[in-house]
N, C-alpha and C positions, 0 to 999 in steps of 0.2 A: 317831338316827332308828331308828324300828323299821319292820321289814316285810323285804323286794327289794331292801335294799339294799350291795351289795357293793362289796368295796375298791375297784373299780374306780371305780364309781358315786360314790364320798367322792372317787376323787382328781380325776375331770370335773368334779364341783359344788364341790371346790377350785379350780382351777385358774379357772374362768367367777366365781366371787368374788372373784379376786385381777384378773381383768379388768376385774370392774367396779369395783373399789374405786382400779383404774389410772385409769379413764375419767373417776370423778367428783373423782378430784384434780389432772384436768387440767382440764376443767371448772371448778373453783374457780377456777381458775391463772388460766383465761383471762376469768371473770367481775371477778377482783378487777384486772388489767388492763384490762378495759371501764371497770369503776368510776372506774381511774385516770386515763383521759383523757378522760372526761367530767364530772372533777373539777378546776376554774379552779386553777392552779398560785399557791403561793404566794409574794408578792414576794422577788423572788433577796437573798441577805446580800449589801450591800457587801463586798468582798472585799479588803484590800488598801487601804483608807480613809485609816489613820491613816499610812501611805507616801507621799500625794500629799499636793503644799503647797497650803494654802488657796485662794489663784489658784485654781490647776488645776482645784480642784474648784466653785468660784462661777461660772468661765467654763461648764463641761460641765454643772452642774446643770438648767440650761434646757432644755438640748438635749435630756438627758436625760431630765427629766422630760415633754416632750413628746413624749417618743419611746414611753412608755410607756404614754400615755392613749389607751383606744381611739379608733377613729373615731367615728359618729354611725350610721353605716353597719353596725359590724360587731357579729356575735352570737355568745359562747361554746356552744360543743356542749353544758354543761349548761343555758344558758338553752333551747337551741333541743327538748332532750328536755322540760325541763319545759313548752313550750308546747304542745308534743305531747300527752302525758301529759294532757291537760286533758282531749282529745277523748273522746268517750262511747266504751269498746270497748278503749283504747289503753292498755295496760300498762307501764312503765318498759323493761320487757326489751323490750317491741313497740317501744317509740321508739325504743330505740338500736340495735336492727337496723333499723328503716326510713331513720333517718339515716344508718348505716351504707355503703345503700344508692343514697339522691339526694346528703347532703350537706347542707349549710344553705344554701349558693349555690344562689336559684333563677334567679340571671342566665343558668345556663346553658341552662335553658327557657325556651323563646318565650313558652307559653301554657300554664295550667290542663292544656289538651287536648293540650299537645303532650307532657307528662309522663306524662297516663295512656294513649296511645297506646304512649311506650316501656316502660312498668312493664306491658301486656297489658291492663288493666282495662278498658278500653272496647270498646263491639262493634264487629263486625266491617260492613266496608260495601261490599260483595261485590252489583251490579247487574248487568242486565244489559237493554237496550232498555228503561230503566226503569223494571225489575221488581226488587225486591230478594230474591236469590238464599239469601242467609244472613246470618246474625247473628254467626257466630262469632269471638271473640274471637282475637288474634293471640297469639305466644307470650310475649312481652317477657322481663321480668323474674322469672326463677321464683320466688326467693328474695322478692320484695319481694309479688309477688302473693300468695304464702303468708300473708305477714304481713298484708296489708290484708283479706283472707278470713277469716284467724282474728278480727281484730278487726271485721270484720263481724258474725261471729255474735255476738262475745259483745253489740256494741252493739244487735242485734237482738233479746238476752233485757232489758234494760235495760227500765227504768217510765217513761214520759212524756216522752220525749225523738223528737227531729226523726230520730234515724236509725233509733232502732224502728218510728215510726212508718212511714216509706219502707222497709224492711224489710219488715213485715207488708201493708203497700199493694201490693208486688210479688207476695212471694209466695203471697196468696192467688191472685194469678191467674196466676203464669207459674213458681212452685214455687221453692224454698228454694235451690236452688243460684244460679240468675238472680237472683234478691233478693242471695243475700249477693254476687254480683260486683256488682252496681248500687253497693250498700254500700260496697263497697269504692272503688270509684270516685268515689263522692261524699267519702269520707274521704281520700282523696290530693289531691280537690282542696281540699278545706279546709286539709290540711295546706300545700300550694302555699302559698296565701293567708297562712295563717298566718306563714310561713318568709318570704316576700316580704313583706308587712307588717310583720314582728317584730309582732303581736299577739296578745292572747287569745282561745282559743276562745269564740262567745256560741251557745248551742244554741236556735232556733229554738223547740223545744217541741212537747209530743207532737199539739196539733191545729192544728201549722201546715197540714196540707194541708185538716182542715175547714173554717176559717176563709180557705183563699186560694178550693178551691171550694164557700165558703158557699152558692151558689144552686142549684149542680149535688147540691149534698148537699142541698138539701131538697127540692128536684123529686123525686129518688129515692126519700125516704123518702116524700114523699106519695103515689106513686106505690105503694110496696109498703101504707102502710095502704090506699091506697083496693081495692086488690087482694082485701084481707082482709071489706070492705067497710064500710068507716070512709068519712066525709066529713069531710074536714079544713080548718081553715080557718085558715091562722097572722096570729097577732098577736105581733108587739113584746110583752116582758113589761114594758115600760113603758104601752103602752097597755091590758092585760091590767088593772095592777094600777090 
Protein backbone atom coordinates (compact mmCIF):
# COMPACT_ATOMS: atom_id res chain seq x y z
CA UNK A 1 0.00 0.00 0.00
CA UNK A 2 1.11 3.35 -0.70
CA UNK A 3 0.44 6.49 1.25
CA UNK A 4 0.10 6.80 5.78
CA UNK A 5 0.81 3.77 6.23
CA UNK A 6 3.19 2.52 8.92
CA UNK A 7 4.56 -0.62 10.39
CA UNK A 8 2.29 -0.14 12.88
CA UNK A 9 -0.70 0.26 10.76
CA UNK A 10 0.44 -3.32 8.56
CA UNK A 11 0.66 -5.09 11.94
CA UNK A 12 -3.33 -3.88 13.12
CA UNK A 13 -4.69 -4.68 9.55
CA UNK A 14 -2.71 -8.09 10.17
CA UNK A 15 -3.78 -9.00 12.91
CA UNK A 16 -8.13 -7.83 12.19
CA UNK A 17 -7.35 -10.28 8.82
CA UNK A 18 -6.25 -13.18 10.60
CA UNK A 19 -9.46 -12.44 12.93
CA UNK A 20 -11.51 -12.55 10.28
CA UNK A 21 -10.16 -15.34 8.38
CA UNK A 22 -10.64 -17.11 12.31
CA UNK A 23 -14.38 -16.10 12.19
CA UNK A 24 -15.28 -17.30 8.56
CA UNK A 25 -13.73 -20.81 9.26
CA UNK A 26 -15.78 -21.20 12.16
CA UNK A 27 -18.57 -20.24 10.21
CA UNK A 28 -17.95 -22.81 7.68
CA UNK A 29 -17.53 -25.33 10.74
CA UNK A 30 -20.74 -24.58 11.82
CA UNK A 31 -22.68 -24.18 8.55
CA UNK A 32 -21.33 -27.64 7.28
CA UNK A 33 -22.68 -28.96 10.83
CA UNK A 34 -26.22 -27.23 10.14
CA UNK A 35 -25.90 -29.01 6.59
CA UNK A 36 -25.32 -32.26 8.53
CA UNK A 37 -28.28 -32.61 10.56
CA UNK A 38 -30.63 -31.46 8.26
CA UNK A 39 -29.35 -34.17 6.02
CA UNK A 40 -31.72 -37.72 6.65
CA UNK A 41 -28.87 -40.00 7.98
CA UNK A 42 -27.97 -42.95 6.00
CA UNK A 43 -29.28 -46.60 6.71
CA UNK A 44 -26.64 -47.88 9.57
CA UNK A 45 -24.28 -51.16 7.93
CA UNK A 46 -25.27 -54.40 9.65
CA UNK A 47 -22.58 -54.87 11.84
CA UNK A 48 -21.76 -58.16 13.08
CA UNK A 49 -24.32 -59.99 10.43
CA UNK A 50 -22.43 -62.89 9.34
CA UNK A 51 -21.85 -63.80 13.55
CA UNK A 52 -25.59 -64.30 14.29
CA UNK A 53 -27.42 -67.83 13.21
CA UNK A 54 -30.07 -67.57 10.64
CA UNK A 55 -32.86 -68.00 13.50
CA UNK A 56 -31.76 -65.06 15.29
CA UNK A 57 -31.74 -63.05 12.49
CA UNK A 58 -35.52 -64.18 10.82
CA UNK A 59 -36.96 -63.95 14.41
CA UNK A 60 -35.47 -59.94 14.93
CA UNK A 61 -36.05 -58.99 11.16
CA UNK A 62 -39.61 -57.89 11.86
CA UNK A 63 -39.03 -56.23 14.71
CA UNK A 64 -36.65 -54.56 13.23
CA UNK A 65 -37.64 -53.71 10.27
CA UNK A 66 -40.71 -52.09 11.83
CA UNK A 67 -38.72 -50.42 14.08
CA UNK A 68 -37.26 -48.43 11.43
CA UNK A 69 -40.29 -47.27 9.30
CA UNK A 70 -41.47 -43.94 10.17
CA UNK A 71 -44.77 -43.07 11.62
CA UNK A 72 -47.51 -41.59 9.41
CA UNK A 73 -47.13 -38.75 11.74
CA UNK A 74 -43.52 -37.91 11.78
CA UNK A 75 -41.42 -35.29 9.52
CA UNK A 76 -37.46 -35.15 9.00
CA UNK A 77 -35.94 -31.61 9.61
CA UNK A 78 -34.94 -31.71 5.86
CA UNK A 79 -38.48 -32.24 4.77
CA UNK A 80 -39.68 -29.73 7.19
CA UNK A 81 -36.92 -26.85 5.71
CA UNK A 82 -37.90 -27.79 2.27
CA UNK A 83 -41.64 -26.98 3.09
CA UNK A 84 -40.58 -23.85 4.36
CA UNK A 85 -38.11 -22.85 1.73
CA UNK A 86 -41.33 -22.72 -0.56
CA UNK A 87 -42.77 -19.66 1.13
CA UNK A 88 -42.27 -16.33 -0.80
CA UNK A 89 -39.29 -14.39 1.19
CA UNK A 90 -37.74 -17.68 2.84
CA UNK A 91 -34.12 -18.63 2.17
CA UNK A 92 -32.62 -22.12 3.18
CA UNK A 93 -30.47 -20.36 5.83
CA UNK A 94 -34.00 -18.59 6.85
CA UNK A 95 -35.59 -21.95 7.31
CA UNK A 96 -33.16 -23.52 9.31
CA UNK A 97 -32.79 -20.87 11.69
CA UNK A 98 -36.56 -20.47 12.11
CA UNK A 99 -36.73 -24.32 12.68
CA UNK A 100 -34.05 -23.98 14.77
CA UNK A 101 -36.05 -21.87 16.68
CA UNK A 102 -40.15 -23.62 16.98
CA UNK A 103 -38.98 -26.97 15.83
CA UNK A 104 -41.24 -29.12 13.71
CA UNK A 105 -43.66 -30.12 16.66
CA UNK A 106 -46.53 -27.81 16.39
CA UNK A 107 -48.20 -29.94 19.15
CA UNK A 108 -46.58 -27.84 21.38
CA UNK A 109 -48.82 -24.75 20.15
CA UNK A 110 -52.41 -24.32 20.92
CA UNK A 111 -52.98 -22.15 18.07
CA UNK A 112 -51.61 -20.15 14.80
CA UNK A 113 -51.94 -17.12 17.46
CA UNK A 114 -50.62 -18.62 20.24
CA UNK A 115 -47.14 -19.14 18.45
CA UNK A 116 -47.11 -15.63 17.09
CA UNK A 117 -47.99 -14.13 20.36
CA UNK A 118 -44.63 -16.02 21.84
CA UNK A 119 -42.21 -15.30 18.59
CA UNK A 120 -43.52 -11.15 19.37
CA UNK A 121 -45.10 -10.80 15.85
CA UNK A 122 -48.37 -9.91 16.75
CA UNK A 123 -49.81 -6.50 18.18
CA UNK A 124 -50.03 -5.51 21.22
CA UNK A 125 -53.73 -5.33 22.98
CA UNK A 126 -53.11 -2.80 25.64
CA UNK A 127 -57.18 -1.16 26.66
CA UNK A 128 -58.30 0.53 28.75
CA UNK A 129 -62.47 1.32 29.55
CA UNK A 130 -62.66 0.24 26.09
CA UNK A 131 -60.35 2.36 24.39
CA UNK A 132 -57.42 0.86 22.85
CA UNK A 133 -54.30 2.45 24.33
CA UNK A 134 -51.41 0.94 22.02
CA UNK A 135 -50.48 -1.40 19.52
CA UNK A 136 -47.15 -2.36 20.51
CA UNK A 137 -45.94 -5.38 19.90
CA UNK A 138 -44.42 -7.62 22.90
CA UNK A 139 -40.82 -8.90 23.02
CA UNK A 140 -40.98 -12.61 22.35
CA UNK A 141 -38.55 -14.14 20.49
CA UNK A 142 -35.69 -11.82 19.16
CA UNK A 143 -33.86 -14.26 17.15
CA UNK A 144 -36.95 -15.72 15.41
CA UNK A 145 -38.51 -12.15 14.85
CA UNK A 146 -35.36 -11.02 13.07
CA UNK A 147 -35.88 -13.90 10.89
CA UNK A 148 -39.47 -13.54 9.93
CA UNK A 149 -38.81 -9.52 9.28
CA UNK A 150 -36.05 -10.19 7.02
CA UNK A 151 -38.06 -12.39 5.06
CA UNK A 152 -40.72 -10.09 5.16
CA UNK A 153 -39.13 -7.63 3.20
CA UNK A 154 -37.61 -9.66 0.93
CA UNK A 155 -41.20 -11.37 0.14
CA UNK A 156 -42.51 -7.72 -0.08
CA UNK A 157 -39.97 -6.90 -3.13
CA UNK A 158 -41.27 -10.10 -4.91
CA UNK A 159 -43.93 -9.87 -8.27
CA UNK A 160 -47.42 -10.96 -8.01
CA UNK A 161 -47.65 -12.85 -4.91
CA UNK A 162 -50.17 -12.76 -1.72
CA UNK A 163 -47.48 -11.45 0.67
CA UNK A 164 -46.31 -8.43 -1.51
CA UNK A 165 -49.34 -7.75 -2.12
CA UNK A 166 -50.48 -7.48 2.03
CA UNK A 167 -47.04 -5.81 2.14
CA UNK A 168 -47.62 -2.89 -0.11
CA UNK A 169 -51.60 -2.73 1.09
CA UNK A 170 -50.18 -1.93 4.61
CA UNK A 171 -47.61 0.12 4.05
CA UNK A 172 -49.07 2.46 1.94
CA UNK A 173 -51.10 3.44 4.82
CA UNK A 174 -49.36 2.65 8.08
CA UNK A 175 -45.46 2.70 6.59
CA UNK A 176 -42.84 -0.03 5.83
CA UNK A 177 -41.84 -1.06 9.34
CA UNK A 178 -45.83 -2.21 10.45
CA UNK A 179 -46.14 -3.79 6.91
CA UNK A 180 -43.17 -5.94 7.32
CA UNK A 181 -44.15 -6.94 11.00
CA UNK A 182 -47.82 -7.86 9.58
CA UNK A 183 -45.64 -9.89 7.17
CA UNK A 184 -44.10 -11.46 9.23
CA UNK A 185 -46.80 -12.56 11.23
CA UNK A 186 -48.75 -13.74 8.32
CA UNK A 187 -45.55 -16.04 7.45
CA UNK A 188 -45.31 -17.87 10.91
CA UNK A 189 -48.63 -18.61 10.52
CA UNK A 190 -48.38 -20.15 7.39
CA UNK A 191 -45.51 -21.76 8.40
CA UNK A 192 -47.62 -23.14 11.69
CA UNK A 193 -49.94 -24.63 9.10
CA UNK A 194 -47.52 -25.79 7.06
CA UNK A 195 -45.47 -27.77 9.91
CA UNK A 196 -48.92 -29.01 11.43
CA UNK A 197 -50.30 -30.14 8.07
CA UNK A 198 -47.06 -31.54 6.64
CA UNK A 199 -48.01 -29.60 3.55
CA UNK A 200 -47.11 -27.46 0.60
CA UNK A 201 -47.13 -23.88 0.40
CA UNK A 202 -50.05 -22.67 -2.21
CA UNK A 203 -49.68 -18.64 -2.59
CA UNK A 204 -52.88 -17.00 -2.97
CA UNK A 205 -51.78 -14.54 -5.67
CA UNK A 206 -51.07 -10.98 -6.09
CA UNK A 207 -54.90 -9.70 -6.36
CA UNK A 208 -56.25 -11.95 -3.87
CA UNK A 209 -57.22 -8.85 -1.95
CA UNK A 210 -58.84 -7.24 -5.18
CA UNK A 211 -60.82 -10.03 -6.03
CA UNK A 212 -62.02 -10.68 -2.11
CA UNK A 213 -62.89 -6.74 -1.96
CA UNK A 214 -64.12 -6.74 -5.73
CA UNK A 215 -67.09 -4.25 -4.94
CA UNK A 216 -65.23 -1.96 -2.34
CA UNK A 217 -62.45 -1.71 -5.10
CA UNK A 218 -64.80 -0.57 -7.72
CA UNK A 219 -66.99 1.80 -5.67
CA UNK A 220 -63.47 3.53 -4.95
CA UNK A 221 -62.31 3.69 -8.25
CA UNK A 222 -65.72 5.04 -9.48
CA UNK A 223 -65.63 7.25 -7.16
CA UNK A 224 -62.03 8.86 -7.86
CA UNK A 225 -63.10 8.90 -12.00
CA UNK A 226 -66.26 10.61 -11.14
CA UNK A 227 -63.98 13.13 -9.09
CA UNK A 228 -61.92 13.76 -12.20
CA UNK A 229 -65.34 14.28 -13.77
CA UNK A 230 -65.83 11.04 -15.81
CA UNK A 231 -69.41 9.32 -15.63
CA UNK A 232 -68.96 5.82 -15.28
CA UNK A 233 -70.99 3.08 -15.96
CA UNK A 234 -69.70 -0.79 -15.41
CA UNK A 235 -70.53 -3.58 -17.56
CA UNK A 236 -69.39 -7.30 -17.35
CA UNK A 237 -66.87 -7.63 -20.27
CA UNK A 238 -69.20 -10.41 -21.25
CA UNK A 239 -72.05 -8.20 -21.73
CA UNK A 240 -69.59 -5.56 -23.18
CA UNK A 241 -68.49 -7.74 -25.78
Amino acid sequence: MTGKVTTHHRFMLGEHLKQIETLNAALGRVSQEIARRFTPPDDPAEEGATDQPASVKSQGSAQEEASRLPSSKEMSWQKAAQLIDEIIGISEEAAQGILAEIGIEMGQFPSAQHIASWAGVCPGNHESAGKRLSGKTRKGNPWLRRLLVQAAHAAGRSKNTYLAAQYHRIASRRGAKKAALAVAHSILVIIYHILRDQSSYQDLGGNYFDERDRQAVQKRLVKRLERMGYQVELQPMAQAS
